[in-house]
C-alpha positions as CSV (number, residue, x, y, z in Angstrom):
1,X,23.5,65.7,-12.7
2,X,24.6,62.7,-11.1
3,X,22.4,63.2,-8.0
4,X,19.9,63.8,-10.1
5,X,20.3,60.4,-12.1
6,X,20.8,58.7,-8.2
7,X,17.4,60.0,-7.3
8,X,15.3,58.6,-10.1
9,X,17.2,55.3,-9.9
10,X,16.1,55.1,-5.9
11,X,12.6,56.1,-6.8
12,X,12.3,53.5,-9.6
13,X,13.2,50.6,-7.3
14,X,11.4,51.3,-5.0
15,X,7.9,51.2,-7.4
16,X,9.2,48.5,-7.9
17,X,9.3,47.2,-4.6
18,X,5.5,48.4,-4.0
19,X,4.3,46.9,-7.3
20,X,6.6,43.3,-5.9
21,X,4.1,43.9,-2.6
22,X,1.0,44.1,-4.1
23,X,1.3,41.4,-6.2
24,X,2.3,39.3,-3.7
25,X,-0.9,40.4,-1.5
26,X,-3.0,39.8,-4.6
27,X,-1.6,36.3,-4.8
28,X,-1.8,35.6,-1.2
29,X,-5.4,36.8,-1.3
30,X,-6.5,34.5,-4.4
31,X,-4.7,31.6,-3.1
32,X,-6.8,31.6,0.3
33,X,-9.8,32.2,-1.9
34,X,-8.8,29.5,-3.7
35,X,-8.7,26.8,-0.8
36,X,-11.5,28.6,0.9
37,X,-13.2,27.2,-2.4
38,X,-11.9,23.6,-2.4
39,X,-12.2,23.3,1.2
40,X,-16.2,24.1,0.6
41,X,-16.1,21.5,-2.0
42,X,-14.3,18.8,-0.1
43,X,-17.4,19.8,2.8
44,X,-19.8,18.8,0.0
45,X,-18.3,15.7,-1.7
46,X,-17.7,14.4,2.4
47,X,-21.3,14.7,3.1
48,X,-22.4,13.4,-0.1
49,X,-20.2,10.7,0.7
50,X,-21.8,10.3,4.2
51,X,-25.2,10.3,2.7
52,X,-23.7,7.3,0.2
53,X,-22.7,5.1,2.8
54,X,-26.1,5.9,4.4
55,X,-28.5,4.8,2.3
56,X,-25.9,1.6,0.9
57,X,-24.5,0.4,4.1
58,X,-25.9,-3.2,3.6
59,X,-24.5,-3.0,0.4
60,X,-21.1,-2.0,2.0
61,X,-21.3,-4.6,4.7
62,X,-22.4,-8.0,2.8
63,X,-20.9,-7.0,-0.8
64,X,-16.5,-6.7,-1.0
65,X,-16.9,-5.5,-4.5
66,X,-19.4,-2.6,-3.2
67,X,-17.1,-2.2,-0.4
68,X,-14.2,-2.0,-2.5
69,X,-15.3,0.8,-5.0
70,X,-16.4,2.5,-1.7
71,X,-13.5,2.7,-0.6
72,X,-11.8,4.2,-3.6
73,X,-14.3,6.2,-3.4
74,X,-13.4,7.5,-0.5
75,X,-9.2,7.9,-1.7
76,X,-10.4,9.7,-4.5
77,X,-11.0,12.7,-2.7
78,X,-8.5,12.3,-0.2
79,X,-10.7,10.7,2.8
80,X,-8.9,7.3,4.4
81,X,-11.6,5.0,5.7
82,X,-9.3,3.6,8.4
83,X,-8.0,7.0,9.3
84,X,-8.7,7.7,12.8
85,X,-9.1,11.3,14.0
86,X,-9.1,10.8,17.6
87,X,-6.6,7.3,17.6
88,X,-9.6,5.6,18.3
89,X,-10.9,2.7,16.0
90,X,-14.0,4.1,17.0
91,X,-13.0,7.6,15.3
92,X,-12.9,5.8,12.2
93,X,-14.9,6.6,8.8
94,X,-16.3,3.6,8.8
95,X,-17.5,3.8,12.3
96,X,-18.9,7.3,11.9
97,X,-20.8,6.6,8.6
98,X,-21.7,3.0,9.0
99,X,-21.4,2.0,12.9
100,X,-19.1,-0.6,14.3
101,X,-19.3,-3.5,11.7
102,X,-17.4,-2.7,9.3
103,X,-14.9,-0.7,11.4
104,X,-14.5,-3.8,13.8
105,X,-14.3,-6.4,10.3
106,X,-10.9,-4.8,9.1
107,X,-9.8,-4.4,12.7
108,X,-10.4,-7.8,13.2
109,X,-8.8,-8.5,9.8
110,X,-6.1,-7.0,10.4
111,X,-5.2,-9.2,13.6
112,X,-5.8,-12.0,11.2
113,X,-3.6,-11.2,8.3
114,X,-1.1,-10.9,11.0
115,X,-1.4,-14.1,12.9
116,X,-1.3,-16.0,9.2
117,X,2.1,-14.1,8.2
118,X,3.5,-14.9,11.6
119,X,2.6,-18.5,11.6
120,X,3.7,-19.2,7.6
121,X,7.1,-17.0,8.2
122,X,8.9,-19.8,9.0
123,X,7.8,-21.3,5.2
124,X,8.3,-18.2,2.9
125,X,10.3,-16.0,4.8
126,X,7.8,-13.5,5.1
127,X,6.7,-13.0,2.2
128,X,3.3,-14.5,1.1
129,X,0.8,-13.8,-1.4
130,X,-2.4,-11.6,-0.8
131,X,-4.6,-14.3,-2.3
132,X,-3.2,-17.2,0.1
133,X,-3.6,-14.8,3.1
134,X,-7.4,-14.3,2.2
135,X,-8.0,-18.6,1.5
136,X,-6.3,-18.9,5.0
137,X,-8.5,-16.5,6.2
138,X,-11.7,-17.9,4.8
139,X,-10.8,-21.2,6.6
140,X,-10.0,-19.6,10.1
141,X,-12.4,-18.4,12.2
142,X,-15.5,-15.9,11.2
143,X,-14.9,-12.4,11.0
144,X,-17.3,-9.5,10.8
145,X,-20.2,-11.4,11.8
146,X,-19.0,-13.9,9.1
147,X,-18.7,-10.5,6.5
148,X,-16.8,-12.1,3.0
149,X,-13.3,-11.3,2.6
150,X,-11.9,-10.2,-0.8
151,X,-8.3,-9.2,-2.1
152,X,-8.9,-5.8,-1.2
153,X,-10.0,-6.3,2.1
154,X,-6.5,-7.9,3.3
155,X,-5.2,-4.6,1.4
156,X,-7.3,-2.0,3.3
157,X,-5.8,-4.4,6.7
158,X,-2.4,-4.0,5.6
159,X,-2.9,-1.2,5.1
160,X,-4.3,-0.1,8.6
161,X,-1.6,-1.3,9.9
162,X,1.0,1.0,8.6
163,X,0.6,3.6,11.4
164,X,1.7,1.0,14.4
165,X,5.3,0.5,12.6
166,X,4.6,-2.9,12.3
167,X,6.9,-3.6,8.9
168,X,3.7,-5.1,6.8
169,X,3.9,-3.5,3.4
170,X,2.1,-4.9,0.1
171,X,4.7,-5.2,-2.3
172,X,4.2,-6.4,-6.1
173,X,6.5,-9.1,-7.6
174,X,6.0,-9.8,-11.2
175,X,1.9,-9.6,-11.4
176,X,1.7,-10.7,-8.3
177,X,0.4,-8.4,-4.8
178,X,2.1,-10.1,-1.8
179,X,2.3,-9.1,1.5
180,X,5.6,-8.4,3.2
181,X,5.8,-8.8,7.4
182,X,9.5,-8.5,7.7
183,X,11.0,-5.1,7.9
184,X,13.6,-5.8,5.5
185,X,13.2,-4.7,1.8
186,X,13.7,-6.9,-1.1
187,X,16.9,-5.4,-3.5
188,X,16.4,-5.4,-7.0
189,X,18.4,-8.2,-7.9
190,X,16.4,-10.3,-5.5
191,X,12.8,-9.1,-6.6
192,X,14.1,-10.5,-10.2
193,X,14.6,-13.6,-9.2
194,X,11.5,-14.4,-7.3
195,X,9.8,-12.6,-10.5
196,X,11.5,-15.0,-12.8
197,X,10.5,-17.8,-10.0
198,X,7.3,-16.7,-10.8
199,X,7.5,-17.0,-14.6
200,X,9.4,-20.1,-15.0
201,X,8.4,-22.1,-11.8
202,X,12.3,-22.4,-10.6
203,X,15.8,-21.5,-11.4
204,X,19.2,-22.2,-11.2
205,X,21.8,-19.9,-11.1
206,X,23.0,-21.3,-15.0
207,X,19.5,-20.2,-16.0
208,X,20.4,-17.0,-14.5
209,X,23.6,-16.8,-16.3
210,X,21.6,-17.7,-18.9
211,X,18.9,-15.2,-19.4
212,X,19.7,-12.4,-17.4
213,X,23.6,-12.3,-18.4
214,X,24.8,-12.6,-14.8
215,X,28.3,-13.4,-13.8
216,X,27.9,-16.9,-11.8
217,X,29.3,-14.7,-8.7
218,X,26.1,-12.4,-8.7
219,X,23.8,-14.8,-9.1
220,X,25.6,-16.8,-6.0
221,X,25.1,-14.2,-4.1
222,X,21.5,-13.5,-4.5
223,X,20.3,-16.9,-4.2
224,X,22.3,-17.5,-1.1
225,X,20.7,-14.3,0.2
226,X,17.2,-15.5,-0.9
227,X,17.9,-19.0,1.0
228,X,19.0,-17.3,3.9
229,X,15.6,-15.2,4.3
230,X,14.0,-18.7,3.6
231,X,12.4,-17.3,0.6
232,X,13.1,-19.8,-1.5
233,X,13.9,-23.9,-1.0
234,X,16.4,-25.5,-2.8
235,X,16.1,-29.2,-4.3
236,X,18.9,-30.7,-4.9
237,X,18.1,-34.3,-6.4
238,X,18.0,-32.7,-9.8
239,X,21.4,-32.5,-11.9
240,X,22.0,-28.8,-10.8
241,X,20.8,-27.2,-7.6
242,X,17.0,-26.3,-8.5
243,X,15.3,-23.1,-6.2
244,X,11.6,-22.5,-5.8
245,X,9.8,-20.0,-3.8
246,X,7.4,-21.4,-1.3
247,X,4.7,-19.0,-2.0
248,X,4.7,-20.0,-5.6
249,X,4.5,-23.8,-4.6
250,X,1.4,-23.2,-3.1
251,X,0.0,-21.1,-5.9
252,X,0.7,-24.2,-8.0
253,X,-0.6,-26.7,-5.8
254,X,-4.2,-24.5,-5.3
């Protein structure tokens, strides 16, 4: 009897086991239908695309705005404009669909929005905002065959530049987009205080104490870290040591 019960037990599992296969065939089989399908449809929306940039590639070229929702455009379906398949600029979307222009105007942007973080380090400690970048831009030299330059263009360049290891990063204080050229990340403690910089034009470390219930220790520590970086000034002519950021100064003064 016991044998008996044994051999029904072995012949149950393994149904089992043939019914686990085929289902896992089955699945196997619908998921490669499955990206055979969206695969097809990523063909199509690609050369849809292509056919866009086409027929509006003046549009793209003299309009940011146009270029800009181009662009997303683009992300929304997973294509990078900058993304090279070859390591070539020339490899670029942007080459392919619209010729060397526009590919050549963020390539040249790029090597722009670097050359102003490098020469303003020295004032902010590299950190600067994405709309001072673009006003010293507009007063350098032409780009682009003298193509406009909008927020998102110094994005798409900053963002470009991400595959060289090159430590630029867009980073967002407050409401603010600024653009970071120095590989070392903000804490959290310090991204408050250049947040409430923001808000309140300076602080102090009583203000600090104050409104954000430090102990006077802490917020020692992270505006000595923040002077250090040169990412903010200190005045001290007023009755208690006042700090600013730099990049807010200028906001202020434009």
């Amino acid at each position: 009897m016991s044998s008996k019960r044994k051999g029904v037990g072995l012949g149950a599992f393994s149904n089992r086991t043939l019914a686990t296969s085929q289902y896992a065939s089955h699945g196997n089989a619908l998921r490669s239908e499955h990206l055979s399908s969206l695969e097809t449809q990523l063909s199509v929306f690609q050369s849809l695309l292509h056919q866009f940039a086409l027929t509006h590639a003046k549009d793209i070229k003299s309009n940011p705005t146009f270029r800009a929702e181009f662009a997303r455009m683009c992300n929304a379906i997973g294509v990078d404009p900058l993304a090279s398949s070859n390591g070539k600029k020339e490899g670029s979307i942007w080459a392919q669909m619209l010729g060397g222009s526009v590919n050549d105007f963020y390539f040249e942007l790029a090597v722009r929005v670097v050359e102003v973080c490098r020469d303003t380090r020295a004032e902010n400690g590299g950190l600067i905002l994405v709309k001072e970048v673009r006003e010293k831009v507009h007063k350098g030299r032409r780009i682009g065959g003298g193509m406009e330059v909008s927020d998102d263009d110094i994005l798409h360049a900053v963002k470009s530049l991400k595959p060289l290891g090159s430590g630029f990063a867009v980073v967002t204080i407050g409401s603010k987009q600024m653009i970071r050229s120095i590989p070392k990340e903000l804490n959290t403690d310090q991204s408050t205080v250049l947040e409430a910089i923001q808000v309140l034009g300076y602080i102090t470390v009583s203000m600090l104490q104050v409104n954000l219930h430090w102990e006077r220790a802490r917020a020692k520590t992270v505006i000595n870290d923040l002077l250090a970086d040169s990412l903010v000034w200190v005045d001290t002519q007023a009755e208690e040591p006042e700090y600013w950021s730099p990049t807010f100064i200028h906001e202020t003064i434009s």
